[in-house]
C-alpha positions in Angstrom: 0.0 0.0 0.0 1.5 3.2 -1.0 2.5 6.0 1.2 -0.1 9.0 2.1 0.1 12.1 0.6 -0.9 15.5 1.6 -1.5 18.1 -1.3 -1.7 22.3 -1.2 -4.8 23.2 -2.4 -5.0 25.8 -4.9 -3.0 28.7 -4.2 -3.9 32.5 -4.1 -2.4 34.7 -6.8 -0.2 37.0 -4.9 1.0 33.6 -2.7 2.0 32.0 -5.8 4.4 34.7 -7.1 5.9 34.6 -3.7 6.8 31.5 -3.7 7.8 31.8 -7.2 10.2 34.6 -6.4 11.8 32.9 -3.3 12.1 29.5 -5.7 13.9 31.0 -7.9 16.1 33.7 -6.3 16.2 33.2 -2.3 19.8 32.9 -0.4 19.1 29.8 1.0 19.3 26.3 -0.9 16.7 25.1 1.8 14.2 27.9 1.4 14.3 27.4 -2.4 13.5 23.4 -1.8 10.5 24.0 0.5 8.8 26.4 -2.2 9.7 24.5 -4.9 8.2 21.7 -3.1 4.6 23.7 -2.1 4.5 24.8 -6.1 4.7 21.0 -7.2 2.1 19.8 -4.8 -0.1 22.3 -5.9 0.3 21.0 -9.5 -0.5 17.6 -8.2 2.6 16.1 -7.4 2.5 13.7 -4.9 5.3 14.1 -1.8 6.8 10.6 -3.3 7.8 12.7 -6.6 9.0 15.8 -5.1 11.0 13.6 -3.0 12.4 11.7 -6.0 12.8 15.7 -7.6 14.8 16.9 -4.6 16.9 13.9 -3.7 14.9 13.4 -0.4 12.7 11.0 1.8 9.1 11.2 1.1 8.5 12.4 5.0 10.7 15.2 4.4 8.5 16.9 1.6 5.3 16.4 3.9 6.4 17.3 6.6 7.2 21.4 4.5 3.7 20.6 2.9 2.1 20.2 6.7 4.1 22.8 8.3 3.3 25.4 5.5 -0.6 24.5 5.6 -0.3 25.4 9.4 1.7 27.8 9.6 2.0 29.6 6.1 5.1 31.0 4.0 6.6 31.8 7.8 6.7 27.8 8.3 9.4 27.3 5.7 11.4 29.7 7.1 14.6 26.9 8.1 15.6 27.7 11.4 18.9 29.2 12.5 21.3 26.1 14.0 22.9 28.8 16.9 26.0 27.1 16.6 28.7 26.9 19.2 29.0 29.3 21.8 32.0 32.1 21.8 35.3 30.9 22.8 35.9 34.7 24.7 32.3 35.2 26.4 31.7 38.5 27.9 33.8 38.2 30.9 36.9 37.3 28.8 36.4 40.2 26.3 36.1 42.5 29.4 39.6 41.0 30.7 41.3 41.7 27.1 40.1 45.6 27.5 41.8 45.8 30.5 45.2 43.9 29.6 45.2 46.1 26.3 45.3 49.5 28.1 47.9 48.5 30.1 51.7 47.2 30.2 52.1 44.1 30.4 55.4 44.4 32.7 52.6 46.5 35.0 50.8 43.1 35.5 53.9 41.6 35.7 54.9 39.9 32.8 58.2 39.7 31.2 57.7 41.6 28.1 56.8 44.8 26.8 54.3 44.1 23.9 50.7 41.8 23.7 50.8 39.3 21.3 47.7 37.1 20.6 49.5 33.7 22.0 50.7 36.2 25.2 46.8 37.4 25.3 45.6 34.2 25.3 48.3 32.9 28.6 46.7 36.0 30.6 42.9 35.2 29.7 43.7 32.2 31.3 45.2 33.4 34.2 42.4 35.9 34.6 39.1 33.8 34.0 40.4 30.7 34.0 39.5 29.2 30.6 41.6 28.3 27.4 41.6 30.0 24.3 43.1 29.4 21.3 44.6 32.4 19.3 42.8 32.2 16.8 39.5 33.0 18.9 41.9 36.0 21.0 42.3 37.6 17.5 38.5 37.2 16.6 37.5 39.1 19.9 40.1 41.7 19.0 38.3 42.3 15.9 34.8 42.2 17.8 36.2 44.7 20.1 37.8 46.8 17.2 41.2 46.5 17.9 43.4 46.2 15.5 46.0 43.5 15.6 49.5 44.2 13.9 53.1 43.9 14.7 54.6 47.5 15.7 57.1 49.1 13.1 59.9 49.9 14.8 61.6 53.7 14.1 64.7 55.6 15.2 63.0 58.9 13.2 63.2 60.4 17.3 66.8 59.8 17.9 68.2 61.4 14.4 69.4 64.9 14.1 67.5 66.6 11.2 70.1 69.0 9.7 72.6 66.0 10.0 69.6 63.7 8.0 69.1 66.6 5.2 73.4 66.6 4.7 73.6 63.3 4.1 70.1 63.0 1.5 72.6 66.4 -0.3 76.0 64.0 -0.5 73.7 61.0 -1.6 71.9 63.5 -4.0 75.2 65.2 -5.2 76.6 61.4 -5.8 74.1 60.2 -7.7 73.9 62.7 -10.1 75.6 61.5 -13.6 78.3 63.7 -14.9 78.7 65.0 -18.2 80.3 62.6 -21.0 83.9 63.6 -21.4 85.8 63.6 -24.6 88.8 61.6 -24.7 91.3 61.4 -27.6 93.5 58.2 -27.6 97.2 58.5 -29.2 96.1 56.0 -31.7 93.8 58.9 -33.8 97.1 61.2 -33.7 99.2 58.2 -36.2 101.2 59.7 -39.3 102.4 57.5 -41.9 106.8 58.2 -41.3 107.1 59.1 -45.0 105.0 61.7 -45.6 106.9 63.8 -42.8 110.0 65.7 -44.2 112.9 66.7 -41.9 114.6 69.4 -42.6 118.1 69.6 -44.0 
């Protein structure tokens, strides 16, 4: 005995072109299934052929057809899976705000710049759970700081009229001097008879 099946009945205009429209052009793969799905049953398809059509079980296409006669267009809305929680919860990102306005030698630490590993060691030591970097660096970016390596200048210690001397020399060095002409004793050769001595 075959498997019951549970049709839409016909549709209204104005539903039709909505689920039409999210058929053919909605973000989500899942959302364009479940309409395609309601627009076959209401040509007559039975849940066994939309199945076949969609690369499903048969339950799967009834249970969209069931939940949309209950609910409407809302119940094939998939729902959001809320995935795993955040490595640094509130509490840690709270901890990283205060390490990042201070030294870290002021908390006692034997180094003078955070890095995300270093961040990571203290978030520990402060709430007591492990982090990896990776998740230090995405609560950076939640909190809007900006994680890069430092670029290191002596611009403060240099003397400026002893920097603009030495960009003259390099200047004055690196400017190309005129071609010079140079005559080679071989353009000055005379054949030895044509030259007459005198007597």
């Amino acid at each position: 005995m075959p498997a019951p099946t549970v049709f839409v009945p016909v549709l209204k205009t104005k539903e039709r072109l909505r689920l039409q429209k999210a058929a053919d052009s909605a973000k989500s793969p899942k959302l364009r299934d479940r309409c395609r799905a309601i627009l076959w049953s209401e040509e007559g398809k039975t849940t066994g052929e939309i199945a076949r059509l969609l690369g499903l079980v048969a339950t799967t296409p009834m249970r969209w057809i069931k939940d949309y006669l209950r609910f409407g267009f809302g119940g094939l809305i998939p729902e959001k899976i809320p995935g795993r929680p955040r490595a640094v919860d509130d509490e840690g990102e709270a901890a990283l705000q205060a390490a990042l306005r201070r030294n870290p030698r002021d908390l006692g630490y034997p180094f003078t710049r955070w890095t995300a590993a270093t961040l990571a060691v203290h978030l520990y030591s402060v709430t007591h759970t492990h982090v990896s970097q990776a998740s230090v660096r995405r609560a950076l970016k939640r909190l809007r700081f900006r994680y890069k390596r430092p670029k290191l200048s002596l611009k403060h210690k240099q003397d400026p009229k002893e920097v603009q001397r030495a960009k003259r020399e390099r200047n004055a060095a690196l400017k190309k001097s005129p071609p010079v002409l140079t005559v080679t004793p071989s353009s000055f050769r005379t054949n030895a008879s044509s030259i007459s001595i005198p007597a």
